[in-house]
C-alpha positions as CSV (number, residue, x, y, z in Angstrom):
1,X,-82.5,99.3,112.3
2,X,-80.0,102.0,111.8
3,X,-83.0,103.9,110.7
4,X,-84.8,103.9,113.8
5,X,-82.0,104.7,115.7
6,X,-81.7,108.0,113.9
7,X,-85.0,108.7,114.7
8,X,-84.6,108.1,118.2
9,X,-81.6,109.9,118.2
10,X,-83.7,113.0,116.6
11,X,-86.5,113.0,118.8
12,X,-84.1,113.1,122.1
13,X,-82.3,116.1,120.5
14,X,-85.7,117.5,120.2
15,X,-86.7,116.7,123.4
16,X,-83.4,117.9,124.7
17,X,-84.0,121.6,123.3
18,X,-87.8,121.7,124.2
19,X,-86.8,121.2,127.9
20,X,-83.8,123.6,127.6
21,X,-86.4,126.1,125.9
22,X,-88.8,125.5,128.6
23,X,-86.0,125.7,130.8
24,X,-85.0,129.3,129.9
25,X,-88.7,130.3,129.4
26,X,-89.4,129.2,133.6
27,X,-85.9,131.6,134.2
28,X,-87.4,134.4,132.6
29,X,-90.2,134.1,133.9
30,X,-89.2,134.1,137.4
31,X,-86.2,136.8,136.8
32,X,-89.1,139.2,135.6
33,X,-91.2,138.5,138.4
34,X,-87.8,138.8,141.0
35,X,-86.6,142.2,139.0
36,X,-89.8,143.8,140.7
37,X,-90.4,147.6,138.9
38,X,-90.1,149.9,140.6
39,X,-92.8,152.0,142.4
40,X,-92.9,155.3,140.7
41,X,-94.2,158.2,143.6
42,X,-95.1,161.2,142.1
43,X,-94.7,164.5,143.9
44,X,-95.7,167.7,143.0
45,X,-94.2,170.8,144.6
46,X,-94.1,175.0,144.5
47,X,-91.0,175.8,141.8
48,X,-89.4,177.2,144.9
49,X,-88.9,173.9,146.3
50,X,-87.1,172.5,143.4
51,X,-83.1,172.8,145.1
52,X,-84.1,171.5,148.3
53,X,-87.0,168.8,147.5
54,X,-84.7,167.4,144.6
55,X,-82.5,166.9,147.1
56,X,-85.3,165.3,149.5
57,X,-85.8,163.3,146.8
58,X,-82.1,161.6,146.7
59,X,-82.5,161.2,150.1
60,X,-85.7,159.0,149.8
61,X,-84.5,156.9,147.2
62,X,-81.6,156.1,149.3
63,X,-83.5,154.7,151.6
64,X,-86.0,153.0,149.8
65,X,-84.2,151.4,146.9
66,X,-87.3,150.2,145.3
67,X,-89.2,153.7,144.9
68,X,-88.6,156.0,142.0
69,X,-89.6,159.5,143.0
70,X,-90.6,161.8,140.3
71,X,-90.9,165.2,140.9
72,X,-93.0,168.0,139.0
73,X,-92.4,172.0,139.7
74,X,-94.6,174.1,138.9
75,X,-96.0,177.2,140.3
76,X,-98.7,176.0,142.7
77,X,-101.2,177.1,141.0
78,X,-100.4,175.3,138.0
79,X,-100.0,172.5,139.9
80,X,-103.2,172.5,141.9
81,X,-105.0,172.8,138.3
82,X,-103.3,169.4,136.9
83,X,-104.7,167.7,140.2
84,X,-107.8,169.2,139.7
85,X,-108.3,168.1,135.9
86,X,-107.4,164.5,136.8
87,X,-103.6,164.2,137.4
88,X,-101.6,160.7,139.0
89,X,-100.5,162.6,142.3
90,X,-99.3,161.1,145.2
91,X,-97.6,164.2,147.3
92,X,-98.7,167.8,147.4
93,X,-96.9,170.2,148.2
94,X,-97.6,174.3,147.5
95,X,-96.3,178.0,148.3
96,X,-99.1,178.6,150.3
97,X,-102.2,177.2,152.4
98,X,-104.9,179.6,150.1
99,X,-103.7,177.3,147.4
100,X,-103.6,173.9,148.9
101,X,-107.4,174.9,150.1
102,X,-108.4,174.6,146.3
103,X,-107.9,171.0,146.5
104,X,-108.8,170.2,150.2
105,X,-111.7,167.4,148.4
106,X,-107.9,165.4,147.0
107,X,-105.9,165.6,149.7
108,X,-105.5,164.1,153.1
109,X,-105.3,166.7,156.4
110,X,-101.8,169.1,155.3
111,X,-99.1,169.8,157.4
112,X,-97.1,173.2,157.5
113,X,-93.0,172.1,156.5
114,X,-91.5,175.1,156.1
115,X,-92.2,178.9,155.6
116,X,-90.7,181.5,153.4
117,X,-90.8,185.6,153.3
118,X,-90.4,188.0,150.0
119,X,-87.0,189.9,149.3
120,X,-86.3,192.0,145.9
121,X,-83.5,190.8,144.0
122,X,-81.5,193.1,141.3
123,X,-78.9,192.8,139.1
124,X,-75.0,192.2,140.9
125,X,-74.4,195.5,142.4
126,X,-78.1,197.0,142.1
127,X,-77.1,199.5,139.4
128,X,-80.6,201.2,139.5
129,X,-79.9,201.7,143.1
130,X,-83.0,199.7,144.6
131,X,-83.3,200.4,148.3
132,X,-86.3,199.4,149.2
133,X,-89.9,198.3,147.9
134,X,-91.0,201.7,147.2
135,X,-87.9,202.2,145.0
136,X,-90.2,200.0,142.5
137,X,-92.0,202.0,141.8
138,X,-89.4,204.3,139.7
139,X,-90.3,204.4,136.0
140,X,-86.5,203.7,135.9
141,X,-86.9,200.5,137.3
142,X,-87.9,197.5,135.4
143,X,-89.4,195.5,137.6
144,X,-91.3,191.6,137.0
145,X,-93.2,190.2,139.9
146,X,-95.2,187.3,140.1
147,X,-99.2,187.3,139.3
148,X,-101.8,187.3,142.1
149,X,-103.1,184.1,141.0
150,X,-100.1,182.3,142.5
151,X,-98.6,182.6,145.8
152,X,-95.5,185.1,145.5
153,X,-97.8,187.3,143.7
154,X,-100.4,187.1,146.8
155,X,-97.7,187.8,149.0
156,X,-96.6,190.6,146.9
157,X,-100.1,192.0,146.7
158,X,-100.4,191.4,150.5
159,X,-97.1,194.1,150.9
160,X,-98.8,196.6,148.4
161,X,-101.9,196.8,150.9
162,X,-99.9,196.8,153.6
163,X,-97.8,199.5,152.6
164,X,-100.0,201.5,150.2
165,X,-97.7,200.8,147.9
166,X,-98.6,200.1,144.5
167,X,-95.9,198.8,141.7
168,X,-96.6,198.4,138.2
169,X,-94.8,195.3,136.4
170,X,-93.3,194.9,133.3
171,X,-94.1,191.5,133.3
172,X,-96.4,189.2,136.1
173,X,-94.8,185.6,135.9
174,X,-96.6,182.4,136.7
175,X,-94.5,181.2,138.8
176,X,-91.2,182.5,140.8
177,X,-88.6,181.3,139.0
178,X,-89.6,182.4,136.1
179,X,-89.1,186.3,137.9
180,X,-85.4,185.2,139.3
181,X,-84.8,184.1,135.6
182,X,-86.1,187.5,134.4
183,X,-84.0,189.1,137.0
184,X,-80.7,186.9,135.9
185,X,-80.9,187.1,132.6
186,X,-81.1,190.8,132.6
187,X,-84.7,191.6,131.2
188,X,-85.7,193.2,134.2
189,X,-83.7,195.6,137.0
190,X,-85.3,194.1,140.0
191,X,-88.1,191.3,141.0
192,X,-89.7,189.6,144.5
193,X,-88.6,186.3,145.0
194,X,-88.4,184.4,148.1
195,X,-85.0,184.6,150.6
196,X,-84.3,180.7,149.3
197,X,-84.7,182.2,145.7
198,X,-82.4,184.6,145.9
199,X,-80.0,182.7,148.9
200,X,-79.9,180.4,145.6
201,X,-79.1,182.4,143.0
202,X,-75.7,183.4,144.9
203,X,-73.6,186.0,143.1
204,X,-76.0,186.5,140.5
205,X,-77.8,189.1,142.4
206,X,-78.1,191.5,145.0
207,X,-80.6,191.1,147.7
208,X,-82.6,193.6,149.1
209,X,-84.6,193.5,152.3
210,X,-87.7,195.5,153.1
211,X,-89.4,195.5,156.8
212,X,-92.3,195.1,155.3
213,X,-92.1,191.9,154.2
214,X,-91.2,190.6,157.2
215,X,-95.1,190.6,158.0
216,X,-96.1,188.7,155.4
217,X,-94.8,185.0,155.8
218,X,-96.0,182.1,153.4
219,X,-96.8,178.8,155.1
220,X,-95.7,175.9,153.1
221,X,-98.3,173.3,153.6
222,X,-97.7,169.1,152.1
223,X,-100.5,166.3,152.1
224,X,-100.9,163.0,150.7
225,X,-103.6,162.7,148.0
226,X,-106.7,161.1,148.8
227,X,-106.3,159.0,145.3
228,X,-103.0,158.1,146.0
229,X,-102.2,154.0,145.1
230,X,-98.9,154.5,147.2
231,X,-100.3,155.7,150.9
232,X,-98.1,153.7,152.6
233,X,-94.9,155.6,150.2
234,X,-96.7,158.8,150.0
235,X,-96.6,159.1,153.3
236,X,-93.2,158.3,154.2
237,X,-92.2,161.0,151.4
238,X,-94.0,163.8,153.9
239,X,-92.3,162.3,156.7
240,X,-88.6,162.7,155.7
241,X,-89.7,166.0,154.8
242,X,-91.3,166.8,158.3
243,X,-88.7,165.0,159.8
244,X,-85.0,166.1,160.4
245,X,-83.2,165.4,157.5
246,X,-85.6,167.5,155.5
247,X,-85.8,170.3,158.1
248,X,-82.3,170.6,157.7
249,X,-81.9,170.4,153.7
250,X,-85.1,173.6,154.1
251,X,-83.6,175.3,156.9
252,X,-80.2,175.5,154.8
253,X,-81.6,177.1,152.0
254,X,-83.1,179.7,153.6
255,X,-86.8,178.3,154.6
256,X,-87.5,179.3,158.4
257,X,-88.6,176.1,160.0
258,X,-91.8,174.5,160.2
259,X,-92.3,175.4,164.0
């Protein structure tokens, strides 16, 4: 008798920790269902966008709690050859229209959000006494500018025709910041960057305008990607961008606006 109470006494403990195990099985469960992952949007955007769209970026997230931008910068080029071999991309955005044409079979109609215009930058003080883009040309002058392949370096080549101006590089970057860096670091005398490149770099150079680069004005052009699993997100990304919170984060750094 005092057996078979044991045993009954066992099999309700047993029973007791199969419904507490089944118990915390149903709460995980449910908690992993409720802790909902976040949606990870991927953007890809012109290096000279990183200040301004990494701010863009904080603001988006701010408002939608559940998104997790991620943002790659890259000269445009470089990033126009990732879509083009196959890469997860949600946003576009590039340095110019020729190279968001590349991929006009990916992405949905663009839309102009900014545009930019070329100034040389030197080292703090312009030692080598740079005064205008002519003044490149001087053996003296090291100069690094970006390759034709992406957009500052079409722009740059744009300005040589324009002027009859021809400048030989030390060095042709891939991608602008890579010249600002060149210019910074002190491996080169003098470089073309964008105004918002060097309006960023502050004290760490000297700035120097040409009228002849006024003329020669990159559009910055953003679109959703046809692929995209996140339309709905995608989309609202290129909205706070054309919209006024990110006209004003562009138009403080330097970008002229969109219109």
């Amino acid at each position: 008798m005092l057996r078979s109470k044991r045993i009954r006494q066992t099999f309700a403990a047993v029973g007791v920790v199969a419904a507490a195990a089944v118990t915390v099985v149903g709460c995980s469960s449910s908690d992993d269902g409720g802790s909902g992952e976040k949606t990870v949007l991927n953007v890809y955007a012109a290096a000279s966008l990183k200040k301004t769209f990494t701010e863009l970026e904080k603001a988006y997230e701010a408002e939608h709690s559940d998104v997790d931008v991620k943002i790659n910068f890259d000269g445009s080029s470089a990033l126009v050859n990732q879509i083009q071999q196959g890469a997860d991309v949600d946003v576009l955005a590039t340095a110019d229209e020729a190279t968001m044409n590349k991929v006009t079979d990916k992405v949905n109609p663009p839309q102009i959000f900014a545009r930019n215009t070329l100034v040389i930058v030197t080292a703090p003080g312009n030692p080598k006494h740079v005064t205008d883009f002519a003044s490149l040309r001087n053996p003296d002058v090291t100069t690094v500018l970006c390759a034709v392949e992406v957009p500052c370096g079409a722009a740059t080549a744009e300005v040589e025709k324009n002027t009859g101006v021809d400048i030989t590089p030390k060095s042709q970057e891939t991608s602008v910041t890579a010249v600002l860096t060149k210019v910074t670091s002190g491996q080169a005398d003098a470089g073309l960057v964008y105004v918002t490149d060097a309006k960023g770099a502050g004290d760490k150079v000297t700035t120097v305008v040409d009228p002849a680069f006024a003329t020669v004005v990159n559009n910055y052009p953003i679109a959703t990607l046809k692929a995209s699993k996140h339309e709905q997100q995608a989309q609202e990304f290129v909205d706070l961008v054309l919209g006024s919170t990110g006209q004003k984060i562009l138009t403080d750094a330097g970008f002229a606006a969109a219109s």
